[in-house]
C-alpha positions as a Markdown table, in Angstrom:
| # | Residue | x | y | z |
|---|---|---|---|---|
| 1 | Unk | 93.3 | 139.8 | 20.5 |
| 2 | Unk | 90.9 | 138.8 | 23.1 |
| 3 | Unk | 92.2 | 135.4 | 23.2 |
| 4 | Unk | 96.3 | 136.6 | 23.7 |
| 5 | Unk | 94.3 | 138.6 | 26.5 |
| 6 | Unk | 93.3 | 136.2 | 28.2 |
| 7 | Unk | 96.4 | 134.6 | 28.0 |
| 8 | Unk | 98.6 | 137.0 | 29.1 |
| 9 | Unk | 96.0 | 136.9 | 32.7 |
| 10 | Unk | 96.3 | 133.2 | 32.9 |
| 11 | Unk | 99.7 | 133.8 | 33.0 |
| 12 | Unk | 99.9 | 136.3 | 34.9 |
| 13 | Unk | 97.6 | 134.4 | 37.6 |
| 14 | Unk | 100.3 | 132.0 | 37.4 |
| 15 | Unk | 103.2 | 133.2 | 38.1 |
| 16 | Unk | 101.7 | 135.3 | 41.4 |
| 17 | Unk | 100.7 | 131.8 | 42.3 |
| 18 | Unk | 104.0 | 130.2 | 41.9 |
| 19 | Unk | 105.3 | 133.4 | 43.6 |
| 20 | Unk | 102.8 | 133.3 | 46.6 |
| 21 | Unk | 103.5 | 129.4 | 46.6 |
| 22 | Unk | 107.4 | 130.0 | 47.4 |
| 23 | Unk | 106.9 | 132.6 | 49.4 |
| 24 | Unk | 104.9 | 130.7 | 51.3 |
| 25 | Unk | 107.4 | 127.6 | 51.5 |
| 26 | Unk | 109.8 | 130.1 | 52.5 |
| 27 | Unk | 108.2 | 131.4 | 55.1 |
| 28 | Unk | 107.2 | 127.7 | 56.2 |
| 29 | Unk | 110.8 | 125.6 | 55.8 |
| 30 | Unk | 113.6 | 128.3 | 56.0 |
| 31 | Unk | 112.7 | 131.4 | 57.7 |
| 32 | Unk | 112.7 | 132.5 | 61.3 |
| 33 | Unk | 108.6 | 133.5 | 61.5 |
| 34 | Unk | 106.8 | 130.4 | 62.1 |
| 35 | Unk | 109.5 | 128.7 | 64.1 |
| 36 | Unk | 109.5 | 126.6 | 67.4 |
| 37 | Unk | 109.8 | 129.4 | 70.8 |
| 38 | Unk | 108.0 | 127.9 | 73.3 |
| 39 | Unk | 106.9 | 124.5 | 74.2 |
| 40 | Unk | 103.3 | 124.4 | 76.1 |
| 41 | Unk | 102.2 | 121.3 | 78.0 |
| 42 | Unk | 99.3 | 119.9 | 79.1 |
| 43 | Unk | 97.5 | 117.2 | 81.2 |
| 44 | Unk | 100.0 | 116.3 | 83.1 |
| 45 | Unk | 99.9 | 115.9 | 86.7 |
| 46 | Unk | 102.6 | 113.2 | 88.1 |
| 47 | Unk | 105.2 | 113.6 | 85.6 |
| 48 | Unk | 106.8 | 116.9 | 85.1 |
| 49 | Unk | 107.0 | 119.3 | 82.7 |
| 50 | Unk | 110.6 | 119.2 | 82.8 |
| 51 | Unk | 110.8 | 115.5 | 82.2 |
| 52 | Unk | 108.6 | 115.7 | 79.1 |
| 53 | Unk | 110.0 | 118.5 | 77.3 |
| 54 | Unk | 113.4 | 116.4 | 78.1 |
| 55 | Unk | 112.1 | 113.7 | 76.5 |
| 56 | Unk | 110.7 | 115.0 | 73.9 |
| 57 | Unk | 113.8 | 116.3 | 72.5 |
| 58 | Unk | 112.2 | 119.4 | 70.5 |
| 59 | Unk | 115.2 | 122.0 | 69.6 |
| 60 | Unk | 113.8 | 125.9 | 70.3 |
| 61 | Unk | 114.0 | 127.7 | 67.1 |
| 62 | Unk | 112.9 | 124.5 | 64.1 |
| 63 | Unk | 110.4 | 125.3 | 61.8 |
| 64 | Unk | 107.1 | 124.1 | 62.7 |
| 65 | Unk | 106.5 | 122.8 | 59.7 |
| 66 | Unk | 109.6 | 120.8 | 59.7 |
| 67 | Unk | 108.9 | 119.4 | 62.8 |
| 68 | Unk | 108.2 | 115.5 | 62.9 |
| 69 | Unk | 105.2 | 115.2 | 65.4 |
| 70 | Unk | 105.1 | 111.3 | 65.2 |
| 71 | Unk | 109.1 | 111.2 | 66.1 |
| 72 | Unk | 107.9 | 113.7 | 69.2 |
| 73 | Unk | 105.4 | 111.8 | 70.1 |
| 74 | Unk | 107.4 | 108.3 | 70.1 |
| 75 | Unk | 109.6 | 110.3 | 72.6 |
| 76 | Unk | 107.2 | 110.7 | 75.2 |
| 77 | Unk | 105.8 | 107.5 | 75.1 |
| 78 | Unk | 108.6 | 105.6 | 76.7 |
| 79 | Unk | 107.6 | 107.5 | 79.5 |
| 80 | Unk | 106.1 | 104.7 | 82.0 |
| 81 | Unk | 103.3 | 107.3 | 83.2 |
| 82 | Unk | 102.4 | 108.4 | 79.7 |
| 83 | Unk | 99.6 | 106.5 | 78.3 |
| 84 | Unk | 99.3 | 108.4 | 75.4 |
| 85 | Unk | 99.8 | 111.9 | 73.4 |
| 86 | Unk | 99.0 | 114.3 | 71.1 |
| 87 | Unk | 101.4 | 116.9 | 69.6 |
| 88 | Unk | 100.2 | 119.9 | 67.8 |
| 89 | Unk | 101.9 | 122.8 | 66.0 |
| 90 | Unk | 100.1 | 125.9 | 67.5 |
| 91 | Unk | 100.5 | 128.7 | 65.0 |
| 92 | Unk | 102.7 | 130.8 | 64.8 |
| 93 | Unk | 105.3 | 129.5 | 67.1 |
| 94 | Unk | 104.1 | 127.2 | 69.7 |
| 95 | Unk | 104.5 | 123.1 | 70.0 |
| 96 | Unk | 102.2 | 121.9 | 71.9 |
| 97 | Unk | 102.2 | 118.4 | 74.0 |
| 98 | Unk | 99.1 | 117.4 | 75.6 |
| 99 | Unk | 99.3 | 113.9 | 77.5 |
| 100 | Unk | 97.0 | 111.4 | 79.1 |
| 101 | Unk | 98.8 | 109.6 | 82.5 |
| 102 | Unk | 97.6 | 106.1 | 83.6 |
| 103 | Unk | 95.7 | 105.8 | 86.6 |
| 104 | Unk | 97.0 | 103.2 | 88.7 |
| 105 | Unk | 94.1 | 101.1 | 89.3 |
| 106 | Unk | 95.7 | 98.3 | 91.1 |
| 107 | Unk | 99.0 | 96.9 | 92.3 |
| 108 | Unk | 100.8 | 93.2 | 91.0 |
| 109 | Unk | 104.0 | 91.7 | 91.9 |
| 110 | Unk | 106.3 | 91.1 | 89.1 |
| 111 | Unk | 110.0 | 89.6 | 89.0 |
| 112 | Unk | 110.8 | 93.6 | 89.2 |
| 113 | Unk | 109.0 | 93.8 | 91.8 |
| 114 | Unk | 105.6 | 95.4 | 93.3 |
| 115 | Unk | 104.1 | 97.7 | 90.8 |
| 116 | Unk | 100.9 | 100.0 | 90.2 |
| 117 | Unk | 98.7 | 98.7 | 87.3 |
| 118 | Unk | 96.8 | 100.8 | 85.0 |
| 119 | Unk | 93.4 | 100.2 | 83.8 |
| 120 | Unk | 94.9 | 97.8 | 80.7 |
| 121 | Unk | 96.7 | 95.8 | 82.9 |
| 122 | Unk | 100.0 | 97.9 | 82.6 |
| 123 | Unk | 102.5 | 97.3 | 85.4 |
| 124 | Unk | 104.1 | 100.8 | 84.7 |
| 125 | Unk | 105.8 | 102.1 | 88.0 |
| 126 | Unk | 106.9 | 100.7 | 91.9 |
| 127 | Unk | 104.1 | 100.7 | 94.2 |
| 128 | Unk | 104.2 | 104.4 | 96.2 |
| 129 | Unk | 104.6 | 103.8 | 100.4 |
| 130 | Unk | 100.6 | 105.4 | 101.3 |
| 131 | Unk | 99.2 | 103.7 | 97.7 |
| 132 | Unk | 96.4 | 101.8 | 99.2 |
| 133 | Unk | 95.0 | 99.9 | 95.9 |
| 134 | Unk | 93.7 | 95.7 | 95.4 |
| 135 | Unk | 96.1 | 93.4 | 94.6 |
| 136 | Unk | 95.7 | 91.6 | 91.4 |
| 137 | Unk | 98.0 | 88.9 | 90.0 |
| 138 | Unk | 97.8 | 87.2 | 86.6 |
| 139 | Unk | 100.7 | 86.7 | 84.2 |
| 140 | Unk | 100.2 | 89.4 | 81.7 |
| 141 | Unk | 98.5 | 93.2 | 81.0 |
| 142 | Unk | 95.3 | 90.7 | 80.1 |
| 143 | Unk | 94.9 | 89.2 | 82.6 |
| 144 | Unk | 95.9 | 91.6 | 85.0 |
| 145 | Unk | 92.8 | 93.9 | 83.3 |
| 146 | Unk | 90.2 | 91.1 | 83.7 |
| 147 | Unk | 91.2 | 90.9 | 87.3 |
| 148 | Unk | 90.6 | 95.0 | 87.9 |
| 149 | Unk | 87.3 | 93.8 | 86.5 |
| 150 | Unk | 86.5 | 91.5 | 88.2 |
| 151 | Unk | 87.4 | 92.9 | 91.5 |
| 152 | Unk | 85.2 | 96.0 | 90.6 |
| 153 | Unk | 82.1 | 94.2 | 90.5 |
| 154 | Unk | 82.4 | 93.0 | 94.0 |
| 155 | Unk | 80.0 | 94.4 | 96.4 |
| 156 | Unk | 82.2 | 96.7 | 99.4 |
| 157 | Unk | 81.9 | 93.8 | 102.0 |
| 158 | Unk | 84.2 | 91.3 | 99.8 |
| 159 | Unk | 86.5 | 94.0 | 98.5 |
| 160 | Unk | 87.2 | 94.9 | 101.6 |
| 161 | Unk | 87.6 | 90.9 | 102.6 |
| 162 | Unk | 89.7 | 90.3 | 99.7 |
| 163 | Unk | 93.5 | 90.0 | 100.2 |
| 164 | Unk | 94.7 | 89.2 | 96.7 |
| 165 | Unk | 92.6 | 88.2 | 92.9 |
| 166 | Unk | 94.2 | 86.0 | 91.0 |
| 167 | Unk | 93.6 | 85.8 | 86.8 |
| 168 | Unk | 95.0 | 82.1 | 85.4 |
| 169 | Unk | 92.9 | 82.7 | 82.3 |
| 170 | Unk | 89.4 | 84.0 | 81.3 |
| 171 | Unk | 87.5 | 81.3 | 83.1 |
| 172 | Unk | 89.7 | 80.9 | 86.2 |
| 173 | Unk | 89.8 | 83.7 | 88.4 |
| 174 | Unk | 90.2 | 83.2 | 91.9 |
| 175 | Unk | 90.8 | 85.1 | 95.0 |
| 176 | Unk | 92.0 | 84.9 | 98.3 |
| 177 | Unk | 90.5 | 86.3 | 101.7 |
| 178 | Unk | 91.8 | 87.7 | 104.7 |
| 179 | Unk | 90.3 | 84.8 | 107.0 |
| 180 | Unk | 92.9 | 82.7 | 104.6 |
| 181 | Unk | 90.2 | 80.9 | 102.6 |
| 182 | Unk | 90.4 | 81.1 | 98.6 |
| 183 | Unk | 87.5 | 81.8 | 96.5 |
| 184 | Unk | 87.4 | 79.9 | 93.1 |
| 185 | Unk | 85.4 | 82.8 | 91.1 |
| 186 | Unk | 85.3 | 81.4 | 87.8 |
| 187 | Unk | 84.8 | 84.0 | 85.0 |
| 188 | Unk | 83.4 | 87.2 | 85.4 |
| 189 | Unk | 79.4 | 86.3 | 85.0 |
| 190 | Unk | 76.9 | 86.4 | 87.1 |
| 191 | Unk | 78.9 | 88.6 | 89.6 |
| 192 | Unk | 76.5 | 89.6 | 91.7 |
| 193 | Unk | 74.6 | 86.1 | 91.8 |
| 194 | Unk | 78.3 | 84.2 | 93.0 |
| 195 | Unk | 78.4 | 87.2 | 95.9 |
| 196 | Unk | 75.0 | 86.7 | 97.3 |
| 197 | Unk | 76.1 | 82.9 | 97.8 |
| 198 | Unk | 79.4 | 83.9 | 99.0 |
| 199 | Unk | 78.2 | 86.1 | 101.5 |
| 200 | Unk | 76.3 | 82.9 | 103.2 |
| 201 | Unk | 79.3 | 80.0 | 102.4 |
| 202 | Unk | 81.6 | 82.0 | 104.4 |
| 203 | Unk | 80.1 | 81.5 | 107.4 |
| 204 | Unk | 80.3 | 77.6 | 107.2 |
| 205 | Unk | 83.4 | 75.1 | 107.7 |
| 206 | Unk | 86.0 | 74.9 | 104.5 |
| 207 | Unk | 89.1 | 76.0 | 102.9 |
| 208 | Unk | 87.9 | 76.7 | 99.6 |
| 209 | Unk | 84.7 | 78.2 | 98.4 |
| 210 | Unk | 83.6 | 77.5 | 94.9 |
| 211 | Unk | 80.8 | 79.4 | 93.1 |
| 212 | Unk | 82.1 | 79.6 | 89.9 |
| 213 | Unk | 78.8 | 77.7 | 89.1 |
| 214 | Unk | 76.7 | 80.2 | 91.8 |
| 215 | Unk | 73.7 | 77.6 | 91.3 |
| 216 | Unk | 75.6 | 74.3 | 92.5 |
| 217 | Unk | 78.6 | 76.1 | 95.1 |
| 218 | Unk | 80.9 | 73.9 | 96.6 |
| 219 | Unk | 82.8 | 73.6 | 100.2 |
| 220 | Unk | 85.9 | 71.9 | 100.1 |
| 221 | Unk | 87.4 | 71.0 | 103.4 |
């Protein structure tokens, strides 16, 4: 008797399992109380909130839990100022996007055009009239990156002497200045040792200052 007892409250425990289970399924997949009413977005400062709830392509009224977040977020990334995003179901009936822009760091010419460059190296958007940014050049987001690099560790008197920085590859970087004289910088060592040595070359005769090696610079006429 105790045994069919116990039985019968297994069984019972079951079925209000099950039954709180479907329920809750229910409520989840097919009915209208945890459903999609309002899309909240945050971080975002250039682009609009318009343009990413457009974008993202979220129909009001979709269960939450039937929402894809990956397909949302996939959405919003192809936009150019977007570097990435989150998407989060906010219980009980909130989506919410919260985004990251790029910073434009820099600018590059492309075949496009002029564009502002990101901290990776992204060419993501025309250069704005007032952006007042260094010009960095290399042929991919790489290169363009180590260029912002380099370019950071120069002391203010040779950013502000530099017209353009040029990235061929990790151990060419050269630069040009606004008396019209190019810089062969080498890599992106000893940064502060090749400016100190700078600073003095530039005040003799030549067209090309090399002190890629800071220790052994050369002149070229």
């Amino acid at each position: 008797m105790i045994k069919r007892h116990i039985k019968r409250r297994i069984g019972f425990g079951l079925l209000v399992l099950v039954a709180v289970g479907a329920t809750l399924i229910y409520i989840g997949w097919f009915s209208n109380l945890l459903i999609v009413k309002k899309i909240e977005v945050r971080g975002n400062s250039e682009v609009t909130t318009e343009n990413i709830i457009q974008e993202a392509q979220v129909p009001l009224n979709i269960q939450l839990l039937r929402l894809n977040t990956k397909d949302v977020i996939g959405k919003i990334n192809t936009i150019n100022q977007v570097a990435g995003v989150d998407v989060r179901r906010g219980w009980p009936e909130t989506l919410v996007i919260e985004v990251k822009e790029r910073i434009p760091l820099a600018i590059t010419d492309i075949p496009e055009g002029r564009f502002m460059v990101d901290e990776n190296g992204m060419a993501y958007l025309p250069v704005k009239p007032d952006i007042n940014l260094p010009l960095i050049l290399g042929v991919d987001n790489p290169s363009r990156a180590l260029g912002i690099k380099a370019w950071q560790t120069f002391p203010d008197w040779l950013k502000a002497e530099t017209v353009s920085t040029t990235v061929e590859n990790t151990e060419t970087i050269t630069f040009l200045l606004t008396s019209g004289r190019k810089v062969i910088w080498g890599n992106i060592d000893k940064s502060e040792q090749k400016a100190a040595v700078l600073k003095v070359l530039r005040r003799m005769a030549g067209s090309i200052y090399d002190v890629s090696t800071p220790e052994v610079p050369v002149i070229k006429p």
